[in-house]
N, C-alpha and C positions, 0 to 999 in steps of 0.2 A: 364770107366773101373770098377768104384766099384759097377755097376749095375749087370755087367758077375760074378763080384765076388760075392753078396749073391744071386744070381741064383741057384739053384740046378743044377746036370747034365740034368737030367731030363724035369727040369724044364722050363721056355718061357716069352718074354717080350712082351707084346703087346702098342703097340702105335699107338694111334687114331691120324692119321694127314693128310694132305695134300700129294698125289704124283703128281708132276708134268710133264706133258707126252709131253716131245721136240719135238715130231713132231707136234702137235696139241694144241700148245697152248690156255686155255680159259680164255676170259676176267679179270670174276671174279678171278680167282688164279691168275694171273699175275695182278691184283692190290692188292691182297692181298698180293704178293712176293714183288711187292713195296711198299706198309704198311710198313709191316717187315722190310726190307730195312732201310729206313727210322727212325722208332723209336727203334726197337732191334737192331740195323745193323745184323740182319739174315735174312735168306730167306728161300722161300720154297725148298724143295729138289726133284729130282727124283730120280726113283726105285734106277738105280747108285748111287747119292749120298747118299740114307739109307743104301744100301749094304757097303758100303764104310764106314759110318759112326756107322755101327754095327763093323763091322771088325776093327773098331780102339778100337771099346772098347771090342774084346774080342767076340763079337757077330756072328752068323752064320742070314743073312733074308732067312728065310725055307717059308714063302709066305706072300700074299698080300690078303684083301676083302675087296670088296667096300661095304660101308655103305649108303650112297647115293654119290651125283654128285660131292661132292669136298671131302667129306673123305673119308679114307681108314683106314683098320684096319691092324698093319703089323706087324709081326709074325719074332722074331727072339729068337733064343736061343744058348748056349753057344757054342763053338766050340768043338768039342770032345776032349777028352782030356785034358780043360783049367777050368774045374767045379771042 
């Protein structure tokens, strides 16, 4: 939430991560999701759960770009009205 909060209206979070694609699992990101697991107890997310976890903090995900085969670049900004 305090990340929506110094956002401008205007303004965009970007985050280099991991999206995880349920219909098509690949190796590498599903041992890297149990990594995580394991030593953060976190996990990788898909596009649902960034959309989802924008929206708890106030965020709109306006799009996705892949960087190469396991990251993505992903694009949220604040909800209207909430800047």
């Amino acid at each position: 939430r305090r990340v929506a909060d110094a956002v401008p209206a205007e303004g965009r979070v970007l985050v280099v991560d991991t999206i995880l694609d349920p219909e098509a699992p690949d190796l590498v990101q599903t041992r890297m999701d149990l990594l995580m697991r394991l030593l953060f107890a976190s996990h990788e997310r898909t596009l649902e759960e960034w959309r989802e976890l924008g929206a708890a903090a106030g965020l709109q995900l306006v799009g996705t770009q892949d960087i190469d085969p396991f990251r993505s670049a992903i694009e949220l900004r604040p909800h209207p009205g909430t800047a």
